[in-house]
Backbone bond lengths (Angstrom), bond angles and torsions (degrees), N, CA, C in turn:
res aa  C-N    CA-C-N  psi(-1)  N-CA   C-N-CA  omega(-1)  CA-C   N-CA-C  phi
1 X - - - 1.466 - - 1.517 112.46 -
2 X 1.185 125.10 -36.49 1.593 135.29 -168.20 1.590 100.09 -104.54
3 X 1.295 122.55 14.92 1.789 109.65 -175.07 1.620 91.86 -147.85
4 X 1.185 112.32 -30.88 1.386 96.87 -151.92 2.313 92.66 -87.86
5 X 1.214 108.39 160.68 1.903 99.34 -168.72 1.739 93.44 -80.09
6 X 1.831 113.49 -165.79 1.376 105.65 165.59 1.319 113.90 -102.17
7 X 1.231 94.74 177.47 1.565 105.97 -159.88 1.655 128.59 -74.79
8 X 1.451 91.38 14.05 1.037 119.59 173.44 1.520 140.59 -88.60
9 X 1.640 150.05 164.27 1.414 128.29 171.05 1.469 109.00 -72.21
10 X 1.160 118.44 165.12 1.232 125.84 -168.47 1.360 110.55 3.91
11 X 0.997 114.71 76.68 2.257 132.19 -176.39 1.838 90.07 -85.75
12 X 1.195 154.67 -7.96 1.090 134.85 146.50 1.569 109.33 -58.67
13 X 0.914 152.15 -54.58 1.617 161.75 -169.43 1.661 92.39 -59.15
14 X 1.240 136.09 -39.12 1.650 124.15 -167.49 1.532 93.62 -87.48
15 X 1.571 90.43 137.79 1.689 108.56 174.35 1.550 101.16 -148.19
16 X 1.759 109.43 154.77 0.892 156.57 -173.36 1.634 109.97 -73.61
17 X 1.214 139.80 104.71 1.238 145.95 -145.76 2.153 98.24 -135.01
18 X 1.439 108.53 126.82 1.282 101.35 166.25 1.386 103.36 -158.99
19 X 1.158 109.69 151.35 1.597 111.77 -178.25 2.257 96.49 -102.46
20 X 1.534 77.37 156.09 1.626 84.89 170.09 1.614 123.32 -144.01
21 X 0.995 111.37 127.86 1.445 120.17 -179.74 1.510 124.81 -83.79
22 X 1.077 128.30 105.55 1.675 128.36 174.65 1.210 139.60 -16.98
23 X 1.699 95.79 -20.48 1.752 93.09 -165.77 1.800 87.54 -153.83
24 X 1.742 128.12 2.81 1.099 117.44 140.49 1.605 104.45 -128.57
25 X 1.751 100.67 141.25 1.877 117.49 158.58 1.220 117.31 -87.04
26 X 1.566 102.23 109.27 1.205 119.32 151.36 1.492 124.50 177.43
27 X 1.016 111.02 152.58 1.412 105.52 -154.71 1.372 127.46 -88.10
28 X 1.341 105.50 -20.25 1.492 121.49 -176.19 1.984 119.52 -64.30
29 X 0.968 104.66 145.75 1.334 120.71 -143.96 1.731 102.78 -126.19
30 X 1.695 83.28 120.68 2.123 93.40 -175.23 1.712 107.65 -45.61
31 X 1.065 104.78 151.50 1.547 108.83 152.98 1.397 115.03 -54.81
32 X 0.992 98.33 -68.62 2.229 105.69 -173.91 1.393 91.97 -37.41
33 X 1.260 112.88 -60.61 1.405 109.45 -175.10 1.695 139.04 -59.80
34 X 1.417 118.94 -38.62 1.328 125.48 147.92 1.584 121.79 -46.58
35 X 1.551 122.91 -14.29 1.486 128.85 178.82 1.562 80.04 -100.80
36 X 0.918 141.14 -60.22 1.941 109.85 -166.99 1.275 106.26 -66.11
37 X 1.263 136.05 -47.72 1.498 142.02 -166.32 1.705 101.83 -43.35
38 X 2.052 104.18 -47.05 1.282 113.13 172.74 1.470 127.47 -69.58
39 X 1.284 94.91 -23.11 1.611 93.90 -161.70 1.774 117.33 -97.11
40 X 2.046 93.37 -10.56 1.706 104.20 -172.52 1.476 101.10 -115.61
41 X 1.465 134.13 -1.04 1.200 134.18 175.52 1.102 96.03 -63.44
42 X 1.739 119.85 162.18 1.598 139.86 134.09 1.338 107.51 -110.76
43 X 1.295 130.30 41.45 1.724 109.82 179.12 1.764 96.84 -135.09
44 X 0.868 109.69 -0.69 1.810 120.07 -172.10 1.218 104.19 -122.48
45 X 1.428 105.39 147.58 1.696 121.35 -171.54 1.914 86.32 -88.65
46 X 1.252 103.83 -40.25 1.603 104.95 -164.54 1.572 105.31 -148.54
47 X 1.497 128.94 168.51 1.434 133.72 157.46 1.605 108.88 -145.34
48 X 1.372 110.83 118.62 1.477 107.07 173.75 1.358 101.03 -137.80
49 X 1.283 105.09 -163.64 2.353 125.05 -160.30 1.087 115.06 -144.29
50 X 1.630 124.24 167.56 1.497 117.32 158.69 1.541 69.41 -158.39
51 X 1.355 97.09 -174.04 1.173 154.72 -154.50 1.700 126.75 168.71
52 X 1.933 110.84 130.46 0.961 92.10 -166.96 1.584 109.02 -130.04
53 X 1.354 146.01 156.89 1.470 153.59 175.56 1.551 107.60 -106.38
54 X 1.696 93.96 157.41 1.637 95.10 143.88 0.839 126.08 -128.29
55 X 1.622 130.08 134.48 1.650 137.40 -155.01 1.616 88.37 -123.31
56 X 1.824 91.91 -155.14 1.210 121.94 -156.52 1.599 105.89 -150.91
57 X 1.885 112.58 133.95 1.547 111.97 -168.75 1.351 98.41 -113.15
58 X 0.981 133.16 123.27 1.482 133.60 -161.55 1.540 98.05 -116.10
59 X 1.018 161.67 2.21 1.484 158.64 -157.81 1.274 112.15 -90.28
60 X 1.603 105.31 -38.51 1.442 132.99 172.96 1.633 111.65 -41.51
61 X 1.553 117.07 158.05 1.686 108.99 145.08 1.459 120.50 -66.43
62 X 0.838 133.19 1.08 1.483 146.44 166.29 1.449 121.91 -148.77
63 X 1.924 118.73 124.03 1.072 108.60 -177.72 1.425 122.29 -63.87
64 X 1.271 120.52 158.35 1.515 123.24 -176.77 1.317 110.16 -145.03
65 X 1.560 105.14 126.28 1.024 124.16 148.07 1.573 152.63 -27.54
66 X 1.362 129.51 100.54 1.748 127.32 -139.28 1.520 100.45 -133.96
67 X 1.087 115.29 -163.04 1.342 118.97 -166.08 2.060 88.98 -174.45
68 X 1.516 93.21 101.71 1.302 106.00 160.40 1.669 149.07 -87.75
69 X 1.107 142.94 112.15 1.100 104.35 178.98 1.775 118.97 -117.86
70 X 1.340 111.60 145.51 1.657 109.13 -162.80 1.753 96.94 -94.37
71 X 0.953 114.39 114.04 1.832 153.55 141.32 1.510 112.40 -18.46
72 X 1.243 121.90 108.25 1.113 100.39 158.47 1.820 124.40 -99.08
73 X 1.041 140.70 176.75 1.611 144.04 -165.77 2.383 82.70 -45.47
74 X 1.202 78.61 145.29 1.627 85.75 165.48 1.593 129.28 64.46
75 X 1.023 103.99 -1.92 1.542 116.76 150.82 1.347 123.86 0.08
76 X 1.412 100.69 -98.94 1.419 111.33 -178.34 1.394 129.83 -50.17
77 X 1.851 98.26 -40.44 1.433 126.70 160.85 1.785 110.58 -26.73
78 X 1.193 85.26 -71.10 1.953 100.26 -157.41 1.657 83.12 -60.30
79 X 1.236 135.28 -62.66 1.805 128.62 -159.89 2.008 101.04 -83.85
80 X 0.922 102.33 20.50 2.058 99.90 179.07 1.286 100.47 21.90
81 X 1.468 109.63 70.69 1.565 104.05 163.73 1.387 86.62 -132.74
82 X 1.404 119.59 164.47 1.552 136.17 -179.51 1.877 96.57 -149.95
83 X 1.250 80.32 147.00 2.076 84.93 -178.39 1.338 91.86 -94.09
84 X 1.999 85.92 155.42 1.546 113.00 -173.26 1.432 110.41 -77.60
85 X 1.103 132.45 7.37 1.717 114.13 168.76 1.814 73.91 -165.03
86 X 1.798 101.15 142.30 1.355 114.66 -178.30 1.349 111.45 98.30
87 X 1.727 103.29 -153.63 1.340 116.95 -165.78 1.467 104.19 -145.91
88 X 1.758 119.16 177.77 1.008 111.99 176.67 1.491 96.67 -111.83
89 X 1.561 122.30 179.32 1.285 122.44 -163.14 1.712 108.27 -66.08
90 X 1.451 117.76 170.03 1.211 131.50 -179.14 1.340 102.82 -110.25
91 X 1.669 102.23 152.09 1.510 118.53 -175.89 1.604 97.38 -47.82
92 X 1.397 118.42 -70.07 1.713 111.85 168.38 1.919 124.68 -5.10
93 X 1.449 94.30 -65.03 1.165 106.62 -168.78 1.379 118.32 -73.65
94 X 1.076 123.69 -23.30 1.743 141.63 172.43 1.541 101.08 -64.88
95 X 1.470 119.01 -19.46 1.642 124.00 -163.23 1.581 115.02 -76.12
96 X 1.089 119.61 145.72 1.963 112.78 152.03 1.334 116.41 -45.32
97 X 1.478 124.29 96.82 1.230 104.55 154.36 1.946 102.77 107.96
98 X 1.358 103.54 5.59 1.667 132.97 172.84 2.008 100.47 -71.36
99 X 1.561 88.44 158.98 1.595 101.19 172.63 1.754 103.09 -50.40
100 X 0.911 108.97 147.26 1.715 128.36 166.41 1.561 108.33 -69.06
101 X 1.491 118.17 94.71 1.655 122.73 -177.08 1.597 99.84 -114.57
102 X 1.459 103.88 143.27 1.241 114.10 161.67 1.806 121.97 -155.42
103 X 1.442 92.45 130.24 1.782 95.70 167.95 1.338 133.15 -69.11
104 X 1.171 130.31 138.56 1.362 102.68 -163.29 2.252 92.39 -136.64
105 X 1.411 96.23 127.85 1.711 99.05 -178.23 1.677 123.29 -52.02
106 X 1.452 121.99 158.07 1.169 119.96 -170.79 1.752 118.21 -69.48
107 X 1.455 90.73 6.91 1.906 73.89 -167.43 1.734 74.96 -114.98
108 X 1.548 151.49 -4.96 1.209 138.03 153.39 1.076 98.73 -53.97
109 X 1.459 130.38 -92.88 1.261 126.56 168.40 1.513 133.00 26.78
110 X 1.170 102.46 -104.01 1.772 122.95 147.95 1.333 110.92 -34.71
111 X 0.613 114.85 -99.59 1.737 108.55 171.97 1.558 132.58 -1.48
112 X 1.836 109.33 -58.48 1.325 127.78 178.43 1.466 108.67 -99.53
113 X 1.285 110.83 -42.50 1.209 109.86 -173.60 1.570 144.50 -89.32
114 X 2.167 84.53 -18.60 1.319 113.30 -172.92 1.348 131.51 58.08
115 X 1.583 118.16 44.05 1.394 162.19 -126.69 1.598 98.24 -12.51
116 X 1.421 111.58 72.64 1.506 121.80 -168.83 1.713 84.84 -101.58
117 X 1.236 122.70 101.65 1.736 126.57 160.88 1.488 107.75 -44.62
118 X 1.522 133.96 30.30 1.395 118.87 -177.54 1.455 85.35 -112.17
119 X 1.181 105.50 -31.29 1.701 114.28 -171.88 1.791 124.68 -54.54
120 X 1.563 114.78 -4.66 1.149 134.46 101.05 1.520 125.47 0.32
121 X 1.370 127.89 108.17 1.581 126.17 177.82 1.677 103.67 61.20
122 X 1.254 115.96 6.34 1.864 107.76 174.93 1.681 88.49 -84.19
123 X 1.701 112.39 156.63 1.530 124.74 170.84 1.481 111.53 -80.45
124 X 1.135 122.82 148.24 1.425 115.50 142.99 1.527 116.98 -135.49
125 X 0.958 102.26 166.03 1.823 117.09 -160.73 1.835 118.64 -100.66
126 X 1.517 117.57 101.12 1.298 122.92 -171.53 1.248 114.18 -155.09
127 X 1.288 93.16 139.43 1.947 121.48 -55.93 1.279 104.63 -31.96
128 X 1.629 119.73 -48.43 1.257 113.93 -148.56 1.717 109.77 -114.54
129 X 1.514 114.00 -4.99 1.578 133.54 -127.40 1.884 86.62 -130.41
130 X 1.247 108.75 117.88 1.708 102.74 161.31 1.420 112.47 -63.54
131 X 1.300 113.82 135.22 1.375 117.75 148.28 1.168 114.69 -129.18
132 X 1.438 113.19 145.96 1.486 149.36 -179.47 1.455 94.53 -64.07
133 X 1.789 133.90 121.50 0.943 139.54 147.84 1.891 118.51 -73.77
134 X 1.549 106.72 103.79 1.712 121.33 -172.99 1.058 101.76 -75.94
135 X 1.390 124.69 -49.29 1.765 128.08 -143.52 1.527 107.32 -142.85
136 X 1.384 110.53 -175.64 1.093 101.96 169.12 1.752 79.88 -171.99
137 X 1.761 104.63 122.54 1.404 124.04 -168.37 1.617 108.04 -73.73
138 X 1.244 107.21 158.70 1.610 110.19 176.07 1.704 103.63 -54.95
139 X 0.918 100.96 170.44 2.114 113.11 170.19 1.491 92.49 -91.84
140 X 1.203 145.35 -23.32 1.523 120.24 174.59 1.192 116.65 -69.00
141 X 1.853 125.75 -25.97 1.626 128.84 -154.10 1.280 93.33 -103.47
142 X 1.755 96.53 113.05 1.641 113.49 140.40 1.354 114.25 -139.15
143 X 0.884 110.59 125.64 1.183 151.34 -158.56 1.650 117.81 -175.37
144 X 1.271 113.31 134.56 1.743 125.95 -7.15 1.639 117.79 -52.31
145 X 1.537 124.64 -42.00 1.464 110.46 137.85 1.675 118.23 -151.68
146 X 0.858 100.18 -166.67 1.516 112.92 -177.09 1.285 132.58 -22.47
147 X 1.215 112.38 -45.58 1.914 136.37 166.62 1.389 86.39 -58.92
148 X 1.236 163.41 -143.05 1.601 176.18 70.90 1.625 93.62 -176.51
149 X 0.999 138.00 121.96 1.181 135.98 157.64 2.138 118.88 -109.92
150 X 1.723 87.10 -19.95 1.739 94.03 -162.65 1.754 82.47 -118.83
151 X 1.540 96.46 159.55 1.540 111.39 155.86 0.654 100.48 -156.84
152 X 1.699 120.65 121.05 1.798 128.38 175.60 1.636 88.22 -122.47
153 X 1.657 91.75 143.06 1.812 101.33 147.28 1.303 154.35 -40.17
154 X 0.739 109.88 89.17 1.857 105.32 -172.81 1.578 106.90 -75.41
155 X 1.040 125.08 105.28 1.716 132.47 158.17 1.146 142.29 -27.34
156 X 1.119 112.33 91.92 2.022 91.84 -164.62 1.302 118.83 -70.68
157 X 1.572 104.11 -21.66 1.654 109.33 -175.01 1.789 101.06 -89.27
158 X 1.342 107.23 31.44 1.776 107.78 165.64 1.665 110.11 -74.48
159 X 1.557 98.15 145.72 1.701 88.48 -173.35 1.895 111.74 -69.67
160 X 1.589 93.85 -33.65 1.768 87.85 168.72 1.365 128.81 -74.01
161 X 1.540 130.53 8.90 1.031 146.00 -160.67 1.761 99.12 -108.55
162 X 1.354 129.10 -5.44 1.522 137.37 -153.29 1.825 101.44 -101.67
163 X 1.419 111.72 -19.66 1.529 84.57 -160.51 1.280 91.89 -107.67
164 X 1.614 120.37 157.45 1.075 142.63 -141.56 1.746 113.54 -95.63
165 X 1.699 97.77 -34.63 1.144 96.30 145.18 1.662 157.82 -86.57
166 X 1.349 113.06 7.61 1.494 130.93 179.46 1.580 101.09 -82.07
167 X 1.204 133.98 129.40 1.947 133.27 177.59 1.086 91.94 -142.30
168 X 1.356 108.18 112.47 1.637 122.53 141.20 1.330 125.03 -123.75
169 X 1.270 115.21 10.77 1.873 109.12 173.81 1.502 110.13 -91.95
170 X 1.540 97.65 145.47 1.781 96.81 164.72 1.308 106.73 -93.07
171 X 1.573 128.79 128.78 1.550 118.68 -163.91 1.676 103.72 -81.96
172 X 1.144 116.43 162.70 1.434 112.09 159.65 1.602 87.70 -162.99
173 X 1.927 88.42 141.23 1.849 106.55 -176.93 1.514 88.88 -113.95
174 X 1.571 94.46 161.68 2.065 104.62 129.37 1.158 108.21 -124.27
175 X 1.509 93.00 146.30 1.509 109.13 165.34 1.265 118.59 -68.00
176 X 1.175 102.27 161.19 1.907 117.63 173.37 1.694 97.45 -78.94
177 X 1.329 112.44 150.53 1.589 125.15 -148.22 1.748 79.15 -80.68
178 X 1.301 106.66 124.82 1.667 103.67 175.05 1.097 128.73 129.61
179 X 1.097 109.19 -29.15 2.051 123.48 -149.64 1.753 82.47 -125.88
180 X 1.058 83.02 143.69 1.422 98.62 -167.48 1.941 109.86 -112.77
181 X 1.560 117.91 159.71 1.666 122.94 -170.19 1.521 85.98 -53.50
182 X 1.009 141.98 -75.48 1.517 137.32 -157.46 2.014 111.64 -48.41
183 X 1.704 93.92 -49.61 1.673 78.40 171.05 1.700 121.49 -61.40
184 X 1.524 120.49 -45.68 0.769 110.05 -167.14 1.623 124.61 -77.53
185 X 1.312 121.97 -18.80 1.596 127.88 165.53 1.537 106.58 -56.22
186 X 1.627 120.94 -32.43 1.077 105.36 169.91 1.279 111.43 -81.00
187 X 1.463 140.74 -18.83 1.271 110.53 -174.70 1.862 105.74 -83.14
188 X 1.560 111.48 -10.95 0.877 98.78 -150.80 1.801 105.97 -87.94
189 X 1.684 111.12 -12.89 1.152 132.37 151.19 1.562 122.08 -39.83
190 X 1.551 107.54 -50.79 1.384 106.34 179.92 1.427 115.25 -73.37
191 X 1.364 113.74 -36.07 1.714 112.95 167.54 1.408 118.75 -57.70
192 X 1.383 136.99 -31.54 1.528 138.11 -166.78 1.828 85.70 -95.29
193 X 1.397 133.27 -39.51 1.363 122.28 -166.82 1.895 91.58 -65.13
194 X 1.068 113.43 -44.32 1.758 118.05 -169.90 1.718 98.21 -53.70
195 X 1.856 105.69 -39.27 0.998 80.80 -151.70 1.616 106.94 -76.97
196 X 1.265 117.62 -7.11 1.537 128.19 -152.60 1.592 85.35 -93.21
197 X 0.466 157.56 -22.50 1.912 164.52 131.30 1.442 110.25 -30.16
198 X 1.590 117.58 -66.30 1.683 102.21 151.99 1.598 126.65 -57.02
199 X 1.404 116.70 -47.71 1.625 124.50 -175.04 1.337 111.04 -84.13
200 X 1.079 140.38 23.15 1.820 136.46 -159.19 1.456 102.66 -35.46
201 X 1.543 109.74 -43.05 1.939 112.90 178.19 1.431 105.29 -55.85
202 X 0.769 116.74 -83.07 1.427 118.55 -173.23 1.650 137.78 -84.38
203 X 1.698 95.46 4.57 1.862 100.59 -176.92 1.608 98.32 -134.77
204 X 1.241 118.13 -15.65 1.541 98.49 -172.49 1.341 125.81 -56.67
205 X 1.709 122.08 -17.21 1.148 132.77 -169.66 1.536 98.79 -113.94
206 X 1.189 138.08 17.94 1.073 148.04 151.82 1.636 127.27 -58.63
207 X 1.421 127.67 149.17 1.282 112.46 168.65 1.773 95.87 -164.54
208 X 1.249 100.79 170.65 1.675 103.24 -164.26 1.243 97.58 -131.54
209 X 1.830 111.65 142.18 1.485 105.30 -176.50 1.993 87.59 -135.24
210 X 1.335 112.74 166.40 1.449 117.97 147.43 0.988 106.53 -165.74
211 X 1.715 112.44 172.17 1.234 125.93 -162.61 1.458 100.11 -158.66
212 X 1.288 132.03 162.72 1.279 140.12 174.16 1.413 119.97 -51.66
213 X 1.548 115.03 127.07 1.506 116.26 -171.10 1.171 104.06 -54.31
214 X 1.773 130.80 -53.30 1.385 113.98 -176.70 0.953 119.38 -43.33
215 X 1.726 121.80 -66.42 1.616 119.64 169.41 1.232 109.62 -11.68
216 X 1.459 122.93 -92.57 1.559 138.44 179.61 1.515 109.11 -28.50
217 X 1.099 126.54 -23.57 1.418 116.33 -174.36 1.455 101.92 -104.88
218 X 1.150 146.06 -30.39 1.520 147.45 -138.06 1.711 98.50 -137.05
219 X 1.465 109.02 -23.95 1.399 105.91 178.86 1.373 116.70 -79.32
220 X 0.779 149.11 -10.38 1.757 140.10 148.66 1.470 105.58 -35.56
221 X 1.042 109.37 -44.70 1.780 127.77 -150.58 1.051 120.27 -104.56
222 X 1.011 120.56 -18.53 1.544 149.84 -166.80 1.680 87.58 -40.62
223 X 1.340 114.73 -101.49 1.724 139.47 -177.11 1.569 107.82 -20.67
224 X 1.326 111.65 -38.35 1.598 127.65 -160.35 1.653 75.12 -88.56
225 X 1.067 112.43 -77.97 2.054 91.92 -167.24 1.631 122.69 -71.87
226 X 0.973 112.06 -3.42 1.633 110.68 146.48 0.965 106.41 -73.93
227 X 0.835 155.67 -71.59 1.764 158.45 -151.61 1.573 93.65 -71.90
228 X 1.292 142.11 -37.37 1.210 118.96 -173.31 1.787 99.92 -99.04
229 X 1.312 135.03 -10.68 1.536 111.01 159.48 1.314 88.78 -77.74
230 X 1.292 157.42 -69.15 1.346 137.52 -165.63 1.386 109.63 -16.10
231 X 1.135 118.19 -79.58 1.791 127.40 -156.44 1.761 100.93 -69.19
232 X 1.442 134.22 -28.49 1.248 126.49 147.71 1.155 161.30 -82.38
233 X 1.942 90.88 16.85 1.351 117.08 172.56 1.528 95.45 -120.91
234 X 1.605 114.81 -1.99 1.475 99.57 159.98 1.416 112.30 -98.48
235 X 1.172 115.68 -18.23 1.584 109.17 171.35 1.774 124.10 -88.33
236 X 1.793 109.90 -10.35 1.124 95.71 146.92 1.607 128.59 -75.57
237 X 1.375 110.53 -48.65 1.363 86.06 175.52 2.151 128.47 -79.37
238 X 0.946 109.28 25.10 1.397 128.96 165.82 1.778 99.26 -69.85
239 X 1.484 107.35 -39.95 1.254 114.55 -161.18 1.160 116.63 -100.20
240 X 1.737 104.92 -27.56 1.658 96.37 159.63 1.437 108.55 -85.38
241 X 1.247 151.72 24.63 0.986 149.13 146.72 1.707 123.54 -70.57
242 X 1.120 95.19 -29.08 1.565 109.89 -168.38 1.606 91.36 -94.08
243 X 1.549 133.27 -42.34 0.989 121.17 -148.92 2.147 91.00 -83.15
244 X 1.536 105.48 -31.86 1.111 98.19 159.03 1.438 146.65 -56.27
245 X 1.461 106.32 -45.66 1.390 106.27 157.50 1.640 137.10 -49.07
246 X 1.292 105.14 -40.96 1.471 115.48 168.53 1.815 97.40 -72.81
247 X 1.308 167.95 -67.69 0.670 168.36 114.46 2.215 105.25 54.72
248 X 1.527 95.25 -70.41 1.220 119.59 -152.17 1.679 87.56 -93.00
249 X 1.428 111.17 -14.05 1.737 100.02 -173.58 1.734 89.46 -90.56
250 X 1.453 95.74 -53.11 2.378 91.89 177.36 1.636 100.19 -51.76
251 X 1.213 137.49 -22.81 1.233 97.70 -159.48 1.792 92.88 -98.34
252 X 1.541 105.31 -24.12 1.764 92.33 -178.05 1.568 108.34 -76.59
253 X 1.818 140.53 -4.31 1.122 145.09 137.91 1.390 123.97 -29.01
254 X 1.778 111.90 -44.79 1.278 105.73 -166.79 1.471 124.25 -49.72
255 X 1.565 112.31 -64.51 1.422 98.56 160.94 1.536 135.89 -100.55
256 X 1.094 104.29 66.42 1.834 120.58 162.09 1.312 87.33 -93.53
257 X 1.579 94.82 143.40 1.949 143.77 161.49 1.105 122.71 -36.55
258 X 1.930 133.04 76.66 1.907 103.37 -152.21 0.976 97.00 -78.42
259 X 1.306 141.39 42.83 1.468 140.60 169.92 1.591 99.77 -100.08
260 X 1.398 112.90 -49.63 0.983 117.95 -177.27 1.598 110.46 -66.80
């Protein structure tokens, strides 16, 4: 987890994006706002979000239980992944008020479909709403993690998606091949200071930080899995110690006196 990169193409370039407010913690970041961050940067190829629920698949002979997560524009873009049979969503479908699209993971797939590629353009029902099955993701991608079975679009041009104070996306960028976390926090500083100059209500007390997606993913944990190869690279060699000692005691046994 702490050595190996992500599972992604160039996964050094994806970073961890959150805005922070002075007098509230938390990190999550408006929609309106993840479209300027994207749209006024120069240091990022892209910036998009998710957010994720748990619903219900009703299409089934029995409803079932799923784990969604909502997309913002550019998704796939920012992590260069593309699903193994299908497509990714259309400008349409990214829209307010667009066809109902959804990706659906390889072990749904298999599972419902019995990795029948027709399953492609079949509906499914959530909860209450058809959606159009587009794609169908590799079996390595989870993300945001493992549970994910759905990925639908979230709209930026939704009318509840507009005010500046509502945040529910977790941001994640890539950088432009070159520019490094330090250049781009600064540029990305000067875009949220501009913007708090246009927004004084709602951005002046704003500020933007990021850091490397691995970080962000492994850093909770970080200490806890050092500390546990620590203590099992002290208890293996605890054990080759012992297996040595017995070793070096049979072999200085061999010739002792069995009389003695």
């Amino acid at each position: 987890m702490l050595l190996r990169p992500l599972p992604f193409p160039a996964g050094d370039e994806l970073v961890n994006l959150e805005q922070a407010h002075a007098e509230i913690p938390q990190p999550f970041v408006a929609p309106v706002r993840l479209e300027d961050w994207n749209r006024l940067n120069s240091t990022f190829q892209a910036i998009t979000g998710y957010y994720s629920e748990d619903t219900s698949e009703t299409s089934g002979e029995l409803p079932e239980k799923l784990k969604r997560a909502w997309v913002a524009p550019r998704f796939l873009r920012v992590l260069e992944i593309a699903p193994t049979l299908g497509r990714d969503f259309s400008t349409e479908e990214e829209r307010f008020g667009g066809p109902n699209a959804v990706l659906i993971s390889d072990r749904l797939w298999r599972r419902r479909f019995g990795g029948n590629p027709e399953a492609v353009g079949k509906m499914l029902r959530v909860p209450r709403s058809g959606f159009v099955i587009v794609g169908v993701m590799p079996a390595s991608f989870q993300f945001p993690d493992r549970d994910v079975d759905l990925w639908s679009p979230s709209p930026a041009d939704a009318p509840y998606a507009q005010s500046r104070e509502l945040t529910w996306y977790t941001a994640i960028g890539r950088l432009k091949p070159g520019v490094t976390p330090a250049e781009a926090r600064a540029n990305l500083a000067a875009v949220q200071a501009n913007l708090g100059r246009q927004y004084p209500k709602t951005d002046a007390m704003i500020s933007a930080s990021l850091k490397p997606l691995k970080e962000a993913t492994v850093g909770g944990v970080e200490k806890s899995l050092w500390l546990l190869f620590g203590s099992v690279s002290l208890l293996l060699l605890i054990a080759c110690t012992n297996i040595a000692a017995l070793l070096l005691s049979r072999v200085s046994c061999a010739g002792c006196d069995p009389a003695r």
